[in-house]
ZAMARGU-4260 file (C-alpha; in steps of 0.2 Angstrom, whole numbers, plus 5000, padded with zeros to 4 digits):
<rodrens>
0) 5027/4870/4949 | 5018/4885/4947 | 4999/4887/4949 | 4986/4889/4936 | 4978/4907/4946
5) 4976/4920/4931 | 4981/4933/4943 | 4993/4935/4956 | 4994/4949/4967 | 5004/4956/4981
10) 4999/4968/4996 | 5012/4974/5008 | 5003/4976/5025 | 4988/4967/5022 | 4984/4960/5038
15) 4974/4974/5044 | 4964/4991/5040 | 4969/4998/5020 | 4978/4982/5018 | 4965/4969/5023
20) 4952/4979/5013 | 4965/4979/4996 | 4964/4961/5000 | 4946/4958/5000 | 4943/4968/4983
25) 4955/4959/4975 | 4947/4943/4981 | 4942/4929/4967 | 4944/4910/4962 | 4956/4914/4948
30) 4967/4926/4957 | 4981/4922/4971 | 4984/4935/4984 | 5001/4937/4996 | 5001/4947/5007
35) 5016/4952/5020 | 5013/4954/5040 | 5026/4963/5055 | 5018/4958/5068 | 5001/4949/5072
40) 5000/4933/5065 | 4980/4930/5071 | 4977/4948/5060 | 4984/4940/5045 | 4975/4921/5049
45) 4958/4933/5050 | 4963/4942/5032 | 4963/4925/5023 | 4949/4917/5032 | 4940/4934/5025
50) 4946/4930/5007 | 4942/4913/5009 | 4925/4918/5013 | 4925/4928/4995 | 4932/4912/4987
55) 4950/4919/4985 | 4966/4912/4990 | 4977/4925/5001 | 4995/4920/5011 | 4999/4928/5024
60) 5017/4929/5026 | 5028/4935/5041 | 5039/4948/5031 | 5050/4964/5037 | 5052/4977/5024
65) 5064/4986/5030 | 5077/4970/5026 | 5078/4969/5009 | 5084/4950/5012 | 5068/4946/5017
70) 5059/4955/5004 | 5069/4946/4991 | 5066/4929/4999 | 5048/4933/4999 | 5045/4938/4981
75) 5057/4924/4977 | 5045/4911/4986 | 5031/4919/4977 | 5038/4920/4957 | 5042/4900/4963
80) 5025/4896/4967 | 5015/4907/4955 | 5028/4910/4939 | 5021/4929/4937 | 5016/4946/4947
85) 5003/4956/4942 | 5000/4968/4954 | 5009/4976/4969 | 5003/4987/4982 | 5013/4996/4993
90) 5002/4997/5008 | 5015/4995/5023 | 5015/5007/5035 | 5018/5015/5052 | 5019/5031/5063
95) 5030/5037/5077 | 5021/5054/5078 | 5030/5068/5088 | 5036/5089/5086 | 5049/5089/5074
100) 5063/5097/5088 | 5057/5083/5101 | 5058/5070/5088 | 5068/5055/5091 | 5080/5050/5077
105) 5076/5032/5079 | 5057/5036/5076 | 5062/5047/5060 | 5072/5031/5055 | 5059/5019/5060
110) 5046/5028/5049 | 5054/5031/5035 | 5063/5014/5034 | 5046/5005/5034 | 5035/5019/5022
115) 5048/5023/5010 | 5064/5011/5009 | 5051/4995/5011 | 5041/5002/4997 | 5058/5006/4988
120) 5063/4986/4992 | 5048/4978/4987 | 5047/4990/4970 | 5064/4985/4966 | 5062/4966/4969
125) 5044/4965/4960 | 5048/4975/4945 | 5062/4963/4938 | 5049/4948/4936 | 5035/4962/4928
130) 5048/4967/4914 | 5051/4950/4909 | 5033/4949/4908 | 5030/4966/4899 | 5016/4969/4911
135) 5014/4977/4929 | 5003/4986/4939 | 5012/4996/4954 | 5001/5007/4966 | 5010/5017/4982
140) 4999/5021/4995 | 5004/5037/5000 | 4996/5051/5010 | 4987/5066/5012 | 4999/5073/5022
145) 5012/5068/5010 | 5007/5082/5001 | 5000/5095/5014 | 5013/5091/5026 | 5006/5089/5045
150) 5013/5096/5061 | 5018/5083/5071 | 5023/5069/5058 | 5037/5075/5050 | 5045/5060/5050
155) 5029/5051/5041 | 5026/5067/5028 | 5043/5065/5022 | 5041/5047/5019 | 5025/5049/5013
160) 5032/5063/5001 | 5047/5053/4996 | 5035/5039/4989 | 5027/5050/4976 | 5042/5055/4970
165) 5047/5037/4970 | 5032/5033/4960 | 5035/5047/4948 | 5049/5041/4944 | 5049/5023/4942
170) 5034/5026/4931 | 5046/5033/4918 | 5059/5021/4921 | 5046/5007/4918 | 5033/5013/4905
175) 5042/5006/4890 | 5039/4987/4899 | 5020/4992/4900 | 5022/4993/4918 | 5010/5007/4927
180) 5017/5015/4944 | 5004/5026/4951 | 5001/5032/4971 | 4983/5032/4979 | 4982/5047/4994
185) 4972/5044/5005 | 4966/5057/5017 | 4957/5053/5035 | 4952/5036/5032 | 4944/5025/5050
190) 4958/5013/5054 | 4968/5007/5068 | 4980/5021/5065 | 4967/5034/5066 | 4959/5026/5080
195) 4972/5031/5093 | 4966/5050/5091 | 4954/5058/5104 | 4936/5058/5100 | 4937/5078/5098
200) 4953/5077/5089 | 4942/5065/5076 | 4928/5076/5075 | 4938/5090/5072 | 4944/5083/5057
205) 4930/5077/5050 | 4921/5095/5053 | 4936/5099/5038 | 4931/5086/5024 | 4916/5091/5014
210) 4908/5076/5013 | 4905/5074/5031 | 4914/5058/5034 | 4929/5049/5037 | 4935/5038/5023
215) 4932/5018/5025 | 4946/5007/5021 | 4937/5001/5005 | 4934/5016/4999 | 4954/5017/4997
220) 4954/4998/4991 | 4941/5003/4976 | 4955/5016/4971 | 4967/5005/4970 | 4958/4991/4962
225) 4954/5002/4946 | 4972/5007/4945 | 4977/4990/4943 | 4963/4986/4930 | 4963/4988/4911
230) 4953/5004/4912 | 4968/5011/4922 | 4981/5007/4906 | 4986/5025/4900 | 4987/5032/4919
235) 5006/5031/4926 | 5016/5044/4936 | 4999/5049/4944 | 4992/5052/4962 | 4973/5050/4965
240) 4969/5057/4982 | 4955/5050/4990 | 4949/5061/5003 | 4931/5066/5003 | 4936/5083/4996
245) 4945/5089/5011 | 4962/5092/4999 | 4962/5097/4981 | 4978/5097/4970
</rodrens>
Protein backbone atom coordinates (compact mmCIF):
# COMPACT_ATOMS: atom_id res chain seq x y z
CA UNK A 1 0.00 0.00 0.00
CA UNK A 2 1.41 3.28 -0.92
CA UNK A 3 2.19 5.94 1.67
CA UNK A 4 0.30 9.03 2.25
CA UNK A 5 3.83 11.49 1.69
CA UNK A 6 2.84 14.48 -0.66
CA UNK A 7 6.13 14.19 -2.18
CA UNK A 8 8.40 11.80 -3.19
CA UNK A 9 11.89 12.36 -4.28
CA UNK A 10 14.81 10.52 -5.63
CA UNK A 11 18.70 11.46 -5.33
CA UNK A 12 21.29 9.35 -7.03
CA UNK A 13 24.31 9.57 -4.86
CA UNK A 14 23.09 10.90 -1.80
CA UNK A 15 25.04 9.46 0.80
CA UNK A 16 27.71 12.02 0.76
CA UNK A 17 28.83 15.70 -0.38
CA UNK A 18 26.20 17.35 -3.24
CA UNK A 19 24.04 14.32 -2.70
CA UNK A 20 23.71 14.42 1.08
CA UNK A 21 23.16 18.26 0.99
CA UNK A 22 20.14 17.69 -1.93
CA UNK A 23 18.87 15.40 0.60
CA UNK A 24 18.81 17.75 3.60
CA UNK A 25 17.03 20.71 1.49
CA UNK A 26 14.48 18.48 0.35
CA UNK A 27 13.96 17.28 4.02
CA UNK A 28 10.15 17.64 5.35
CA UNK A 29 7.25 15.59 7.07
CA UNK A 30 5.26 15.42 4.06
CA UNK A 31 7.93 14.35 1.70
CA UNK A 32 9.77 10.93 1.19
CA UNK A 33 13.22 10.84 0.00
CA UNK A 34 15.26 7.68 -1.63
CA UNK A 35 18.30 7.99 -2.21
CA UNK A 36 20.81 5.42 -3.87
CA UNK A 37 24.59 4.45 -2.36
CA UNK A 38 27.84 2.41 -4.34
CA UNK A 39 29.68 1.90 -1.52
CA UNK A 40 29.58 3.10 2.12
CA UNK A 41 26.65 1.97 3.96
CA UNK A 42 27.63 4.07 7.35
CA UNK A 43 27.65 7.32 4.82
CA UNK A 44 24.11 6.63 3.78
CA UNK A 45 22.91 5.53 7.67
CA UNK A 46 24.43 9.25 8.67
CA UNK A 47 22.35 10.94 5.60
CA UNK A 48 19.04 9.65 7.05
CA UNK A 49 19.88 10.07 10.56
CA UNK A 50 20.46 13.89 9.22
CA UNK A 51 17.10 14.04 7.60
CA UNK A 52 15.67 12.49 10.47
CA UNK A 53 17.03 15.23 12.42
CA UNK A 54 14.86 17.80 9.94
CA UNK A 55 11.86 15.65 10.30
CA UNK A 56 12.11 13.86 6.94
CA UNK A 57 12.15 10.46 5.93
CA UNK A 58 15.20 9.36 3.49
CA UNK A 59 16.22 5.58 2.38
CA UNK A 60 19.17 4.89 1.70
CA UNK A 61 19.44 2.10 -0.69
CA UNK A 62 22.52 0.16 -1.95
CA UNK A 63 22.20 0.71 -5.77
CA UNK A 64 24.68 0.42 -8.90
CA UNK A 65 23.83 2.76 -11.76
CA UNK A 66 25.66 1.48 -14.04
CA UNK A 67 23.28 -1.93 -14.15
CA UNK A 68 20.26 -0.88 -15.44
CA UNK A 69 18.69 -4.11 -13.62
CA UNK A 70 19.22 -2.55 -10.54
CA UNK A 71 18.09 0.74 -11.28
CA UNK A 72 14.89 -0.70 -12.48
CA UNK A 73 14.43 -2.86 -9.29
CA UNK A 74 15.05 0.29 -7.38
CA UNK A 75 12.51 2.51 -8.94
CA UNK A 76 10.24 -0.44 -8.99
CA UNK A 77 10.49 -0.82 -5.14
CA UNK A 78 10.02 2.76 -4.85
CA UNK A 79 6.50 3.38 -7.40
CA UNK A 80 5.37 0.16 -4.90
CA UNK A 81 5.97 1.93 -1.82
CA UNK A 82 5.07 5.50 -2.78
CA UNK A 83 2.69 5.20 -6.02
CA UNK A 84 4.32 8.47 -7.69
CA UNK A 85 7.91 10.34 -8.32
CA UNK A 86 8.16 13.89 -8.22
CA UNK A 87 11.53 14.66 -8.40
CA UNK A 88 14.70 12.99 -9.64
CA UNK A 89 18.24 14.14 -9.23
CA UNK A 90 21.01 12.77 -11.02
CA UNK A 91 23.65 13.34 -8.63
CA UNK A 92 25.97 10.07 -8.93
CA UNK A 93 29.17 10.48 -9.71
CA UNK A 94 32.96 9.61 -9.84
CA UNK A 95 36.54 10.55 -11.30
CA UNK A 96 39.27 8.54 -12.50
CA UNK A 97 41.39 11.65 -13.50
CA UNK A 98 44.43 11.12 -15.82
CA UNK A 99 46.34 12.83 -19.24
CA UNK A 100 44.20 11.77 -22.03
CA UNK A 101 47.26 9.58 -23.93
CA UNK A 102 47.98 7.95 -20.41
CA UNK A 103 44.45 7.32 -19.82
CA UNK A 104 43.30 3.89 -19.21
CA UNK A 105 40.36 2.67 -21.15
CA UNK A 106 38.76 1.00 -18.06
CA UNK A 107 38.88 4.56 -16.18
CA UNK A 108 37.29 6.29 -19.42
CA UNK A 109 34.69 3.52 -19.13
CA UNK A 110 34.28 3.56 -15.38
CA UNK A 111 33.57 7.30 -15.53
CA UNK A 112 31.38 7.52 -18.13
CA UNK A 113 29.32 4.41 -17.24
CA UNK A 114 28.63 5.88 -13.87
CA UNK A 115 28.16 10.04 -14.83
CA UNK A 116 26.33 9.49 -18.01
CA UNK A 117 24.78 5.87 -18.83
CA UNK A 118 23.60 5.76 -14.77
CA UNK A 119 21.97 9.14 -15.38
CA UNK A 120 20.64 7.79 -18.81
CA UNK A 121 19.20 4.60 -16.57
CA UNK A 122 17.81 6.26 -13.88
CA UNK A 123 16.15 8.93 -16.55
CA UNK A 124 14.79 6.29 -18.56
CA UNK A 125 13.30 4.22 -15.68
CA UNK A 126 11.80 7.41 -13.58
CA UNK A 127 10.20 9.23 -16.57
CA UNK A 128 7.62 6.35 -17.54
CA UNK A 129 5.87 6.75 -13.94
CA UNK A 130 6.22 10.91 -14.35
CA UNK A 131 4.20 10.69 -17.65
CA UNK A 132 1.46 8.80 -16.32
CA UNK A 133 1.36 11.33 -13.78
CA UNK A 134 1.73 14.39 -16.20
CA UNK A 135 4.13 15.76 -13.85
CA UNK A 136 7.99 15.60 -13.21
CA UNK A 137 10.85 17.38 -12.12
CA UNK A 138 14.31 16.08 -13.52
CA UNK A 139 17.62 18.00 -12.64
CA UNK A 140 21.25 16.53 -14.00
CA UNK A 141 24.07 17.56 -12.02
CA UNK A 142 26.52 18.22 -14.48
CA UNK A 143 29.74 20.19 -14.38
CA UNK A 144 31.77 23.04 -15.00
CA UNK A 145 34.15 21.37 -16.86
CA UNK A 146 31.39 19.76 -18.84
CA UNK A 147 31.41 22.89 -20.64
CA UNK A 148 34.97 24.43 -20.27
CA UNK A 149 36.54 20.96 -20.73
CA UNK A 150 39.62 20.45 -18.20
CA UNK A 151 43.00 18.96 -18.83
CA UNK A 152 43.34 15.92 -17.26
CA UNK A 153 39.65 14.62 -17.06
CA UNK A 154 38.83 13.91 -20.25
CA UNK A 155 37.03 11.09 -19.43
CA UNK A 156 34.73 13.09 -16.74
CA UNK A 157 34.32 16.33 -19.33
CA UNK A 158 32.84 14.14 -21.78
CA UNK A 159 30.37 12.58 -19.43
CA UNK A 160 29.75 15.56 -17.92
CA UNK A 161 29.21 17.17 -21.52
CA UNK A 162 27.12 14.15 -22.74
CA UNK A 163 24.50 14.92 -19.74
CA UNK A 164 23.64 18.38 -21.03
CA UNK A 165 22.98 17.08 -24.07
CA UNK A 166 20.99 14.32 -22.49
CA UNK A 167 19.00 16.91 -20.61
CA UNK A 168 18.34 18.93 -23.72
CA UNK A 169 16.94 16.47 -25.15
CA UNK A 170 14.85 14.77 -22.96
CA UNK A 171 13.26 18.05 -22.09
CA UNK A 172 11.91 18.20 -25.51
CA UNK A 173 10.89 14.82 -25.63
CA UNK A 174 9.12 15.12 -22.23
CA UNK A 175 7.60 18.77 -22.24
CA UNK A 176 4.22 17.89 -23.62
CA UNK A 177 3.75 15.52 -20.10
CA UNK A 178 4.64 18.78 -18.13
CA UNK A 179 7.78 16.99 -17.15
CA UNK A 180 10.89 19.78 -16.70
CA UNK A 181 14.51 18.23 -17.49
CA UNK A 182 17.07 20.80 -16.53
CA UNK A 183 21.05 20.49 -15.49
CA UNK A 184 22.64 22.49 -12.47
CA UNK A 185 26.77 23.03 -13.21
CA UNK A 186 28.50 23.32 -10.68
CA UNK A 187 31.89 24.72 -10.58
CA UNK A 188 34.66 24.20 -7.61
CA UNK A 189 32.40 23.14 -4.97
CA UNK A 190 34.31 21.69 -1.05
CA UNK A 191 33.59 17.90 -1.23
CA UNK A 192 35.36 14.74 -0.95
CA UNK A 193 36.00 14.91 -4.47
CA UNK A 194 37.77 18.19 -4.32
CA UNK A 195 39.43 17.25 -1.26
CA UNK A 196 41.93 14.94 -2.63
CA UNK A 197 43.72 18.24 -4.41
CA UNK A 198 46.83 19.68 -2.87
CA UNK A 199 46.41 22.64 -0.67
CA UNK A 200 48.14 24.96 -3.42
CA UNK A 201 46.31 23.25 -6.17
CA UNK A 202 42.94 24.52 -4.02
CA UNK A 203 44.10 27.76 -3.60
CA UNK A 204 44.87 28.26 -6.97
CA UNK A 205 41.63 27.62 -8.00
CA UNK A 206 39.88 29.61 -5.94
CA UNK A 207 42.45 32.82 -6.69
CA UNK A 208 40.07 32.20 -10.29
CA UNK A 209 36.43 32.55 -8.84
CA UNK A 210 35.33 36.09 -8.20
CA UNK A 211 33.80 35.52 -5.24
CA UNK A 212 36.62 34.41 -3.30
CA UNK A 213 35.43 31.13 -2.30
CA UNK A 214 34.86 27.59 -3.11
CA UNK A 215 31.15 26.67 -3.43
CA UNK A 216 29.49 24.54 -0.43
CA UNK A 217 27.50 21.75 -1.24
CA UNK A 218 24.16 23.53 -0.30
CA UNK A 219 24.70 26.12 -2.22
CA UNK A 220 24.40 23.51 -5.17
CA UNK A 221 21.34 21.90 -3.33
CA UNK A 222 19.39 25.37 -3.18
CA UNK A 223 19.87 25.32 -7.08
CA UNK A 224 18.42 22.36 -7.47
CA UNK A 225 15.64 22.69 -4.91
CA UNK A 226 14.16 25.75 -6.99
CA UNK A 227 14.32 23.79 -10.11
CA UNK A 228 12.09 21.37 -8.87
CA UNK A 229 9.63 23.85 -7.40
CA UNK A 230 6.74 25.70 -8.91
CA UNK A 231 8.55 28.72 -9.54
CA UNK A 232 10.84 26.68 -11.72
CA UNK A 233 7.59 25.58 -14.15
CA UNK A 234 8.34 27.38 -17.49
CA UNK A 235 12.37 26.50 -17.28
CA UNK A 236 13.42 23.17 -19.21
CA UNK A 237 16.32 22.37 -21.55
CA UNK A 238 18.30 24.77 -19.22
CA UNK A 239 21.74 24.67 -17.49
CA UNK A 240 22.14 26.90 -14.35
CA UNK A 241 25.81 27.06 -13.36
CA UNK A 242 26.70 27.69 -10.04
CA UNK A 243 30.08 28.68 -9.72
CA UNK A 244 30.73 31.92 -8.02
CA UNK A 245 31.30 33.75 -11.31
CA UNK A 246 34.40 31.81 -12.21
CA UNK A 247 32.46 30.67 -15.72
CA UNK A 248 29.99 32.72 -17.63
CA UNK A 249 27.95 31.32 -20.64
Amino acid sequence: MPDTHARCIVITGGSRGIGRAVCLEFADPDTRIYFNYASSEEAARITESLVAEKGGTAIGIRVDVTSETEVIAFIKRIMTETGRIDVLVNNAGITRDGLLVRMKEADWDAVCDTNLKGAFFCLKATARSMMKQRFGRIINITSLVGVTGNAGQANYSAAKAGLIGLTRSAARELASRQITVNAVAPGFIDTDMTAALSKEAALAIVDQIPLGRAGLPADIAGAVAFLASDKAAYITGQVLHVNGGMFTP
